[in-house]
C-alpha positions as a printed Julia matrix, in Angstrom:
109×3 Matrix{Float64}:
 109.52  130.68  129.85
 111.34  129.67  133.15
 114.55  128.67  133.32
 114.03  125.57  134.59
 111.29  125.06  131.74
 113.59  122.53  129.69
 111.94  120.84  127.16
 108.73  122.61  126.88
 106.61  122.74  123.5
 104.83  125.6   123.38
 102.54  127.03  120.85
 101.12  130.84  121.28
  98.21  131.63  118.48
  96.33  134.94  118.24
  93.73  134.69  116.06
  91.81  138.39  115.68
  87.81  138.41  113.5
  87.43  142.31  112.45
  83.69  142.46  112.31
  83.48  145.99  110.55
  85.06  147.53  107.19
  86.92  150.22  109.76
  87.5   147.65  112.59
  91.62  147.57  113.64
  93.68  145.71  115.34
  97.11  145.85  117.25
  98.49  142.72  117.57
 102.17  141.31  118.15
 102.43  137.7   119.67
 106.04  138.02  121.55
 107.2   134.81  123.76
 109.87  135.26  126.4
 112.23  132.22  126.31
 114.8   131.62  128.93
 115.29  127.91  128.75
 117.79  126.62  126.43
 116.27  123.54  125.15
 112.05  124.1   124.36
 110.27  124.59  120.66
 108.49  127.29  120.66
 106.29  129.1   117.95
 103.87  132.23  118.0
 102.02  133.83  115.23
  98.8   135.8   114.37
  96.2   136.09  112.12
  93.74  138.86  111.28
  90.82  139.09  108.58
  87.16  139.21  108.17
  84.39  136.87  107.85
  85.41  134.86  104.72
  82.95  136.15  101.78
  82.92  132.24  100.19
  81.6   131.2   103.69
  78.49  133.63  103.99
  78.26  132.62  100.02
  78.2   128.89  101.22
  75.55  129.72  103.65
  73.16  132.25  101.84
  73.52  129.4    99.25
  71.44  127.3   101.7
  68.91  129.44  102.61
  70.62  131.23  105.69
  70.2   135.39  105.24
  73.24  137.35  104.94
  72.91  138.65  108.8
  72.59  135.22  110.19
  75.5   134.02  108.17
  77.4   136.53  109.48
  76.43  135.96  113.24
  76.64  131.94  112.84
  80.61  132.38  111.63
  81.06  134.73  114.43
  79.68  132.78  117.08
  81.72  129.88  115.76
  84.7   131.6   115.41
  84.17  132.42  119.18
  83.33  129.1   120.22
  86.64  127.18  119.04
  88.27  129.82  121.94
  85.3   129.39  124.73
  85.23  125.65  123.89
  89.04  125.59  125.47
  88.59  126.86  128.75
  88.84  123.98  130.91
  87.02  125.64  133.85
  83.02  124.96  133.55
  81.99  128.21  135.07
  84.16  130.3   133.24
  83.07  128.62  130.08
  79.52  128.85  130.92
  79.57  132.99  131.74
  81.84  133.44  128.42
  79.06  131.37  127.19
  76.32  133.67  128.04
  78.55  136.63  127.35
  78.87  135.57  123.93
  74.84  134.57  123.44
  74.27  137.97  125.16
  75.93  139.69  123.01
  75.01  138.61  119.99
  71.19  138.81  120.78
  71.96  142.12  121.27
  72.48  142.67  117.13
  69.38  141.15  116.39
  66.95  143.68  118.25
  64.9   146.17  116.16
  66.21  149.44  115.31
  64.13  151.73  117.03
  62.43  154.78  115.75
């Protein structure tokens, strides 16, 4: 933060879905604070889909695969759902539905 930053709140979150049993991550939230008088607070979280959720879910009905891509996609939407700037949101929108179409195509032969 800027020197002349006095007063600031800030709040720095990194929030990191591993989506495979040998999926890693590197993470280390750091905030650079030059002003005297702010409240600041960083921190990070890490894990895989939540077991009890996909339970919740097959327990309606859903298939294991579609649990798993419904709690991805709405893990990714609470980020894409932020960015103020339509466009942006839109492409990370299409990314996302891109991408995830992408793991429900047919093995081939």
């Amino acid at each position: 933060m800027r020197k002349d930053a006095q007063k600031t709140d800030s709040k720095q979150s990194d929030k990191n879905l591993l989506l495979s049993e040998s999926a890693t991550i590197n993470t280390k939230p750091q905030l650079e604070i030059f002003a005297d008088d702010v409240k600041c607070t960083h921190g990070a979280t890490v894990g895989q889909i939540d077991p009890e959720a996909i339970f919740y879910l097959r327990s309606r009905g859903i298939g294991r695969e579609d649990a798993r891509r419904l709690l991805t996609v709405a893990f990714a939407n609470e980020i894409i759902d932020r960015v103020k700037f339509q466009p942006l949101r839109e492409q990370l929108q299409a990314a996302l539905e891109s991408k995830m179409a992408e793991g429900t195509r047919p093995q081939e032969a």
